[in-house]
C-alpha positions in Angstrom: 0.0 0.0 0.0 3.1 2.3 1.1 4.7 1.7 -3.0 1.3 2.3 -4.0 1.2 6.0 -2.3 4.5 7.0 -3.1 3.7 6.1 -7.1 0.4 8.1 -6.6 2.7 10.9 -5.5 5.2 11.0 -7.8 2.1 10.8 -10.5 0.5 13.7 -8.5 4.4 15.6 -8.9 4.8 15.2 -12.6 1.7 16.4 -13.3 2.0 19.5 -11.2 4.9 20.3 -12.9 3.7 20.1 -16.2 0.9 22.3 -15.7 3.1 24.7 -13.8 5.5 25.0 -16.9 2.8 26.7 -18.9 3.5 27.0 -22.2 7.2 26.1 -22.0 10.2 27.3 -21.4 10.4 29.1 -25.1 7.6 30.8 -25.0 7.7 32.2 -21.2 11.5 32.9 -22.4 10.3 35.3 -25.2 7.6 37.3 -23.0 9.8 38.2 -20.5 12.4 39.6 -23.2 9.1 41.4 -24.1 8.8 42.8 -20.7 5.4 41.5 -20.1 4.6 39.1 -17.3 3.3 35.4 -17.7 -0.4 34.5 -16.0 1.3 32.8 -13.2 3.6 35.9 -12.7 0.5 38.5 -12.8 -1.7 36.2 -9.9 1.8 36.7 -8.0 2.4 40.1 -8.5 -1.1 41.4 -7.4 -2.3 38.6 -4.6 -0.8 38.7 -0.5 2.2 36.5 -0.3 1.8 32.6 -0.3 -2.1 33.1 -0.4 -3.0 32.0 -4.3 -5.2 28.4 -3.8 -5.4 27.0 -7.5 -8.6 25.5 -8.9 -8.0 23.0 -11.7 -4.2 23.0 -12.1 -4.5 19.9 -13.5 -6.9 20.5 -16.3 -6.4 19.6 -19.9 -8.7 20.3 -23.2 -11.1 17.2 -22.9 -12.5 17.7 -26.4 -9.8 17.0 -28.8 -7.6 14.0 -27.5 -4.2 14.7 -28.5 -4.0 17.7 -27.1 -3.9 16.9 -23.5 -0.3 17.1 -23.0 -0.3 20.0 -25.1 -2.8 22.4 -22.5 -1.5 22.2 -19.0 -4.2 23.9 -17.1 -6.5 24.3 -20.0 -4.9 27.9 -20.8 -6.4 29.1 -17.5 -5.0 30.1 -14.3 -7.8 29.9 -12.2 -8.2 30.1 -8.0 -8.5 32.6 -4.8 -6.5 34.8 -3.1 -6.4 37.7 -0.6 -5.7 41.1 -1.8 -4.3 43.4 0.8 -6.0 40.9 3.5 -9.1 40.3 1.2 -10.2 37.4 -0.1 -10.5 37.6 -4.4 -11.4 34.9 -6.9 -9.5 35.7 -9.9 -9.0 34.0 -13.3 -5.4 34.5 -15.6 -4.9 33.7 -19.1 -2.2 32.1 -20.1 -1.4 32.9 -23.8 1.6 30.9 -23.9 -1.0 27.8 -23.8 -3.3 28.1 -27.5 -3.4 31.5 -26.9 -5.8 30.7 -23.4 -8.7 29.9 -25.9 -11.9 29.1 -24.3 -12.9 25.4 -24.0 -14.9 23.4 -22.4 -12.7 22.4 -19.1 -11.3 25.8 -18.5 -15.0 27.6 -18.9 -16.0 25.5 -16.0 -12.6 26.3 -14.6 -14.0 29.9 -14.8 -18.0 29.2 -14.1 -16.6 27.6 -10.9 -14.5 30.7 -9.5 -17.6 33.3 -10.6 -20.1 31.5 -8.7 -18.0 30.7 -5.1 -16.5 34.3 -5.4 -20.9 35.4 -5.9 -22.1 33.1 -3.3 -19.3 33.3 -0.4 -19.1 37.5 -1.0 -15.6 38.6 -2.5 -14.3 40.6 -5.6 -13.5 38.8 -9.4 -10.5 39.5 -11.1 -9.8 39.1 -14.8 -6.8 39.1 -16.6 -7.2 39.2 -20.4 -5.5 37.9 -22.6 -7.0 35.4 -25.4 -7.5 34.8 -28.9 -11.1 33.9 -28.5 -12.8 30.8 -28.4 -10.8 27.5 -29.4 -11.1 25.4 -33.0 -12.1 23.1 -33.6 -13.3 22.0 -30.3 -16.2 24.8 -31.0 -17.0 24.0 -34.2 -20.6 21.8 -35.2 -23.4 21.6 -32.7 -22.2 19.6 -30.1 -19.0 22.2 -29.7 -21.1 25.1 -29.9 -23.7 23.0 -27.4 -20.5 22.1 -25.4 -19.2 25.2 -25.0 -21.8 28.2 -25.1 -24.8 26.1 -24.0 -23.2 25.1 -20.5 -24.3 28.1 -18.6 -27.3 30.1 -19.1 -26.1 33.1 -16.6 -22.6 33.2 -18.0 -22.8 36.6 -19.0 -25.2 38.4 -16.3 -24.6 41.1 -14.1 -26.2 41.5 -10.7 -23.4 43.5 -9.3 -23.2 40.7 -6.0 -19.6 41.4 -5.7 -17.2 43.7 -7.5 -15.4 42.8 -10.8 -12.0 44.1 -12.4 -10.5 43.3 -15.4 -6.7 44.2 -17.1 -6.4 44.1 -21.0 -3.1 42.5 -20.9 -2.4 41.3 -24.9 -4.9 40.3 -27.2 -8.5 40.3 -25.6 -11.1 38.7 -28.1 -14.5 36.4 -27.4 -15.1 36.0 -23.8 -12.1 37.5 -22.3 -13.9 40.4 -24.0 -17.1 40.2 -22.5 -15.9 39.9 -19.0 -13.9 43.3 -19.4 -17.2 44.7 -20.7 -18.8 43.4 -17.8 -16.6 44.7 -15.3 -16.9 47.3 -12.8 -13.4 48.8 -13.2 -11.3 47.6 -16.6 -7.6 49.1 -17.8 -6.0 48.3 -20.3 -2.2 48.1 -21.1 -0.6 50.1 -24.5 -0.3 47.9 -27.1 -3.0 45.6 -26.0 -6.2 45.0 -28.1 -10.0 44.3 -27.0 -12.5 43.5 -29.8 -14.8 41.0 -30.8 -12.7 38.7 -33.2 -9.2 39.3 -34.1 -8.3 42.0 -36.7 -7.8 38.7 -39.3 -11.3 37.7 -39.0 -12.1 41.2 -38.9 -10.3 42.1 -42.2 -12.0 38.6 -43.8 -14.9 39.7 -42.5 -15.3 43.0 -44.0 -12.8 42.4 -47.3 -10.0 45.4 -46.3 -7.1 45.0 -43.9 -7.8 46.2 -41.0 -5.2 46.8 -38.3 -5.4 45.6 -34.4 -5.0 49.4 -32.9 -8.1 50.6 -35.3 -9.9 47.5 -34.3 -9.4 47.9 -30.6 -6.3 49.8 -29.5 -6.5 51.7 -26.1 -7.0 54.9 -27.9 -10.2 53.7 -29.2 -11.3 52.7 -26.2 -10.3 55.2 -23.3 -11.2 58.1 -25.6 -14.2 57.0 -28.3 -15.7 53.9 -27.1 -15.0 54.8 -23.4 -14.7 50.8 -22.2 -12.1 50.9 -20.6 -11.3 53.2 -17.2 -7.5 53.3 -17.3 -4.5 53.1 -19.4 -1.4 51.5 -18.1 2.4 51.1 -19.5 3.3 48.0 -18.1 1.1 45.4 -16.8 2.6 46.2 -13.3 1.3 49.6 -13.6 -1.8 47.6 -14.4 -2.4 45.4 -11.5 -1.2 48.4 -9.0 -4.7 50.0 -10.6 -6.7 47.3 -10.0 -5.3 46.3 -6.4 -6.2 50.5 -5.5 -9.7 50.2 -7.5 -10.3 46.9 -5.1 -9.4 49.4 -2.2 -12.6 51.5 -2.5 -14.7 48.7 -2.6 -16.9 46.5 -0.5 -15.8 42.8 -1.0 -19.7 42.5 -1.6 -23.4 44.5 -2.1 -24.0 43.5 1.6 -21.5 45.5 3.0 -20.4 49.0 3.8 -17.2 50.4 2.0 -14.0 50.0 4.3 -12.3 53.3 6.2 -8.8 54.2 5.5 -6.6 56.2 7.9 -6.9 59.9 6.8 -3.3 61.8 6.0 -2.6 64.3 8.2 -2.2 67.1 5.8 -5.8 66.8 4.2 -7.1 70.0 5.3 -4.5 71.6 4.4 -5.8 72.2 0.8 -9.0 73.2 1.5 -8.5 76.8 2.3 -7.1 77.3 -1.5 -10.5 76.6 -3.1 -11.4 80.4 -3.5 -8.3 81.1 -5.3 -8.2 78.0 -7.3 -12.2 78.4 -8.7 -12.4 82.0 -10.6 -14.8 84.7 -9.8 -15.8 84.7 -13.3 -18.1 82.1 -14.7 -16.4 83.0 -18.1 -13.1 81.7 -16.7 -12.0 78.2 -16.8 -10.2 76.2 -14.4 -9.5 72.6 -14.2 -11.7 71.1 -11.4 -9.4 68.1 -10.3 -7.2 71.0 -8.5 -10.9 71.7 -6.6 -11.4 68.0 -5.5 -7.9 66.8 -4.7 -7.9 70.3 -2.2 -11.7 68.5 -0.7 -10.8 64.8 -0.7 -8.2 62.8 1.4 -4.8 63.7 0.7 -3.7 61.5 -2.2 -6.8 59.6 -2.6 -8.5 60.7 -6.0 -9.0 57.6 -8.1 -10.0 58.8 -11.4 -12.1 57.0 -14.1 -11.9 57.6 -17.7 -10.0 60.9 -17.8 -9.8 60.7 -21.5 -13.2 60.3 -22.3 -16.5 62.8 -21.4 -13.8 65.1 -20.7 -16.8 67.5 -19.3 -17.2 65.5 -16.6 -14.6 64.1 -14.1 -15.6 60.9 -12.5 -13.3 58.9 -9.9 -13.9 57.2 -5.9 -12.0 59.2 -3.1 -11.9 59.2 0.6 -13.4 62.0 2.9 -12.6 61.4 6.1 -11.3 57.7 5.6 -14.5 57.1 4.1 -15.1 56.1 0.4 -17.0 58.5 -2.2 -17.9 58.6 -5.8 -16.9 62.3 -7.5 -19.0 63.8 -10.2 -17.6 67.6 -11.2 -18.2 69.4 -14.4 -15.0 70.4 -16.0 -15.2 73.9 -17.5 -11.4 72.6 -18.9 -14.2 71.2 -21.1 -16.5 72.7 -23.6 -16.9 75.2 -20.3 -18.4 72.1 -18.9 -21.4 71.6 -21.0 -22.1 67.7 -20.7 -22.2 65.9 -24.3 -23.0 62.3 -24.5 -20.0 60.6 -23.5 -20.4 62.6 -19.9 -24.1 61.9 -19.6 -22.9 58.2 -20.8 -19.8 58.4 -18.3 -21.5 59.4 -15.2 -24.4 57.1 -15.9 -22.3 53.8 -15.3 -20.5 55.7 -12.1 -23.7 56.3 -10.7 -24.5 53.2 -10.9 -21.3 51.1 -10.0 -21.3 53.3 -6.9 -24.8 53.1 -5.4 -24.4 48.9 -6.2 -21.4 48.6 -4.0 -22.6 51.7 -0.9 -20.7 54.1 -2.1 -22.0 58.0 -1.4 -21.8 60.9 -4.6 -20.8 64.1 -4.3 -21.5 66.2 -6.8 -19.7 69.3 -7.6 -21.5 71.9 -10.2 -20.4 74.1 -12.9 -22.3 73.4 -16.1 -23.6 75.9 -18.3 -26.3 73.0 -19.2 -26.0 70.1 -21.8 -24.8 70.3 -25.2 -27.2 71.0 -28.0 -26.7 70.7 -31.3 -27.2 68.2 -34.1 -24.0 65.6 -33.9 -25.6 65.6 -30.0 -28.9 64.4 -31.2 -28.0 62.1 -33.5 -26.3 60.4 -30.5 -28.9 60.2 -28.9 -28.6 63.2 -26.3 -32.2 63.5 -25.3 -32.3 59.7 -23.8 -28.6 59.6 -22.3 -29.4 62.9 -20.4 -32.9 60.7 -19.2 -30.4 57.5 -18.4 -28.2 60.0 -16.4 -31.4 61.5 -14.7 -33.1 58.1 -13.6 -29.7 56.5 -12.8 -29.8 59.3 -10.2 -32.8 59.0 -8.7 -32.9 55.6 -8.7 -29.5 55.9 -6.4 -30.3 55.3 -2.5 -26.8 56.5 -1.2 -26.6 59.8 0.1 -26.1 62.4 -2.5 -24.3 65.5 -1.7 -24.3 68.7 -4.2 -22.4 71.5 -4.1 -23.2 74.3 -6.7 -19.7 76.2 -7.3 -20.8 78.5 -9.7 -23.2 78.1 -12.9 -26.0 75.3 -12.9 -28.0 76.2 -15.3 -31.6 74.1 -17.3 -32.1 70.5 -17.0 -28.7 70.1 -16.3 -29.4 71.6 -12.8 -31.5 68.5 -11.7 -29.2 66.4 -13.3 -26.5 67.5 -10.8 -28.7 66.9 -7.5 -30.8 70.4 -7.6 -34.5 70.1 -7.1 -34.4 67.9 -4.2 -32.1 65.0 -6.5 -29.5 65.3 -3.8 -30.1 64.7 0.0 -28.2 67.8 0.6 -27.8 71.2 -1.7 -24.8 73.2 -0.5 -24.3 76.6 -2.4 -21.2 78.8 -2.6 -21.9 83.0 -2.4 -21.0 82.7 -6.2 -23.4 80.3 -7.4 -25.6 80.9 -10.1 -29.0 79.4 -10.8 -31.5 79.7 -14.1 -33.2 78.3 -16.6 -30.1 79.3 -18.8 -27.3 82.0 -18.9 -29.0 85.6 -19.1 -26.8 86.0 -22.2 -29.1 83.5 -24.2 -32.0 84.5 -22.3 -31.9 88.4 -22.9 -31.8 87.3 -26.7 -34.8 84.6 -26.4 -36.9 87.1 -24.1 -36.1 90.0 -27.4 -36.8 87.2 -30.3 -38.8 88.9 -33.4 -38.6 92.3 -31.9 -36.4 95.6 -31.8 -34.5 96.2 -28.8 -31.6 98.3 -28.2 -28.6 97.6 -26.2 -29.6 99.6 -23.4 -32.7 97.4 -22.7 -30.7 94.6 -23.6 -28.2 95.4 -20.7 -31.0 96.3 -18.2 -32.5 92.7 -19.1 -29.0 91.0 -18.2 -28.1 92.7 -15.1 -32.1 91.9 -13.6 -31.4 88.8 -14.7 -28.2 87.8 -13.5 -29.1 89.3 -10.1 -32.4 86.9 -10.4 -29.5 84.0 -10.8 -27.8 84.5 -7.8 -27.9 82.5 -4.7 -29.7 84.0 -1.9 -33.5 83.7 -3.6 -32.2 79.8 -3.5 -32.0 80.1 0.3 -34.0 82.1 1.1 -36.9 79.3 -0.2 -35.0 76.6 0.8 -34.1 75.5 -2.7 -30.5 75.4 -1.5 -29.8 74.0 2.5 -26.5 76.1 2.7 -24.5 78.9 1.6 -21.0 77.8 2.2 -17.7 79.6 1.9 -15.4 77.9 -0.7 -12.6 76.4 2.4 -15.7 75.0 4.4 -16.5 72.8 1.5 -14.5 69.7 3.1 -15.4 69.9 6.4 -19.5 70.5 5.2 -19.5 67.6 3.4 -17.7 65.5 5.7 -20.3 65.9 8.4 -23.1 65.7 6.0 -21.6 62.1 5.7 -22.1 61.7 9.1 -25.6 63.0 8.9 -26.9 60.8 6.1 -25.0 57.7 7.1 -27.1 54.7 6.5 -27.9 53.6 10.0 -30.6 51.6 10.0 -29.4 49.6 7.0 -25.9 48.7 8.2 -24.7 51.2 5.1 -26.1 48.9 2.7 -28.8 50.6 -0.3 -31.5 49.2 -1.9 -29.6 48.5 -5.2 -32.2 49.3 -7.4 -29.4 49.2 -10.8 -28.0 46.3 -9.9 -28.7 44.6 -13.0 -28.4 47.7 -15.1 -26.4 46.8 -18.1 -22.6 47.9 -17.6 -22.7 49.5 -21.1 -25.7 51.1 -23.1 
């Protein structure tokens, strides 16, 4: 019986260290001439110490019989971890094995990991890289019924438990889909995200078509806005993720964690009056307003490079997590277009799924209008932004910096679409800017510039912020410096007691792009 163990074991060995030699030594050899890490390499670099538990090292393709010596691990890393002390399931291609195609032993691989990491209440993390879904073990009926007809909730989102995703290489088929699906995705330069690879693409369409048009991080942090953050390395990459995961609840049931808070994080605050011009007609770039309100050092932007009218990203007040939404004046003098409306839509949403408060900091001039604006489909994204708001049951802070003007008003938390309305003494509130209005109230009539000035002036003064207090439409008038410390005890004051911090998750099934 002894003999019989010790052959078991050194069976168990040899197949442990074939799986654990990937794709072999060639192949790792060249990718690390590359600079670019291997699966097994990425799981270390991001996960605690000694904490990664495989699932399914010893996998193989068990469709197509010679190649089971030829897939160690199916192609797919899978297993848990802890992240800073956290438990994660996580999931790692591993190109070097047929380009970590999907099959039918590592999709379970995969199915398995989602549903513990659901059920049992930690994160997902997805590392793509893959060339799509594997031939010819998909091909006919039974592959297709195999493969794509083994889970009928593969590819929903109920926002149970966070998801990140890194675009590490080639990203077609699934391992496109998940980063679609994810919460928080970045992608590294010279990686590619697309449907089908640009080879099928160019067959598909009859004109070469080349991988950075098909699906290049330009296209997608700036047009297509699907991914969050670019990266130069794919250490740069999992750094991201691991301070995205920092933010979060490791599930829906749970308040946000508290981080210490810096020392030096009021320091800032007292600048805000010289950093936000007196002038509406001046711009300024609004990050310099919320890294002097937030945490030291804890502004976590999203998609910089796309809706550039509107600045999106979690921070801490306090030690305690928050979701940002500013208008950018930087930015077509931070009149949201579609990409903002489309932009702070999914933010809204990610943050009131995982407990996370909004605060809202105005300066718009309204939305853009305009014909390239309709076309896109302005009129429903602004009505996606506006019931993605109210639908939000964490508290909702405003503060109205200086214009807020039209529809674009209740779309930043005015008219009771905020718990809280905070003013500063240079806030302005209309319909629109008197400019426009003077020239709409004088359509199809004579009017000289003297009435036309007299107009402006009433109706600038009209604008200002004390008729908003003075009926309540605003709660307070605030001086520019109090801004942090007003916020941070309206944190205090809306707090979700009697849910444990938890929301009501109305969105949770809202789709992650639309």
């Amino acid at each position: 019986m002894a003999e019989t163990l010790t052959e078991q074991l050194k069976e168990l060995a040899q197949r442990e260290r074939r799986a654990l030699s990937m794709g072999g030594e060639e192949k790792l050899a060249r990718r690390k001439a590359a600079g670019i890490l291997n699966a097994r390499e990425r799981v270390d670099y991001l996960v605690d110490q000694n904490s990664f538990i495989e699932s399914g090292l010893l996998g193989v393709s068990s469709v197509v019989p010679e190649d089971r010596e030829k897939t160690p691990a199916d192609g797919k890393v899978a297993g848990f971890a802890r992240v800073d002390g956290r438990p994660v399931g996580m999931v790692s291609n591993d190109f070097t094995v047929k380009g970590a195609s999907s099959s039918l032993t590592n999709m379970k691989k995969m199915g398995h990991v989602k549903r513990v990491a659901t059920e049992r209440g930690f994160p997902l993390v997805f590392f793509g890289e893959s060339s799509g879904a594997r031939m010819p073990d998909n091909m006919g009926s039974q592959g297709m019924g195999a493969l794509l007809g083994n889970d009928g909730q593969q590819y929903v989102r109920r926002r149970e438990t966070p998801w990140a995703s890194a675009i590490l290489g080639q990203c077609y088929g699934s391992s496109a889909w998940y980063s679609c699906l994810s919460d928080f995705t970045v992608i590294r330069k010279g990686s590619v995200l697309a449907v089908a690879s640009p080879a099928l693409a160019s067959l598909a369409i009859g004109q070469k078509v080349e991988s950075e048009e098909l699906g290049g991080w330009k296209l997608h942090s700036e047009v297509t806005g699907l991914v969050d953050r670019v990266a130069e390395t794919d250490e740069e990459a999992l750094d991201l993720i691991r301070r995205f995961l920092s933010y979060l609840p490791s599930h829906s049931n749970e308040a946000p964690p508290r981080a210490a808070v810096p020392t030096s994080s009021n320091a800032q605050a007292a600048k805000l009056s010289e950093i936000v011009p007196d002038s509406r007609r001046r711009v300024y770039e609004v990050r310099k307003v919320i890294n002097a309100i937030v945490d030291d050092d804890s502004f976590f932007e999203f998609k910089p490079r796309f809706g550039r009218t509107a600045v999106t990203g979690l921070a801490r007040l306090d030690g305690r997590s928050v979701g940002i939404v500013a208008n950018n004046p930087m930015g077509k003098a931070g009149a949201m277009d579609v990409p903002s409306c489309e932009k702070i839509t999914r933010f809204l949403v990610m943050c009131d799924s995982f407990n996370i408060p909004i605060v809202m900091l105005v300066d718009t001039p309204g939305f853009v209008i305009g014909v390239e604006g309709e076309r896109m489909k302005a009129p429903g994204k602004i009505m996606n932004f506006m019931t993605a708001l109210q639908l939000c049951s964490v508290p909702k802070l405003s503060v109205i910096m200086r214009k807020s003007y039209g529809q674009a008003y209740l779309n930043m938390g005015g008219g009771k679409n905020s718990d809280e309305v905070a003013a500063w003494p240079s806030a302005e509130v209309s319909f629109m800017d008197p400019t426009y209005s003077v020239q709409v109230v004088t359509w199809g009539r004579e009017s000289s510039e003297e009435e036309q000035a007299r107009l402006r002036a009433q109706m600038e003064k009209e604008s200002d912020v004390w008729g908003m207090a003075e009926m309540y439409a605003v709660q307070s008038v605030i001086a520019p410096q109090a801004t942090r410390d007003y916020l941070i005890r309206m944190l205090e004051v809306h707090e979700m007691r009697r849910s444990g911090g938890i929301g009501k998750h109305h969105m949770a099934a809202w789709p992650t792009t639309f």
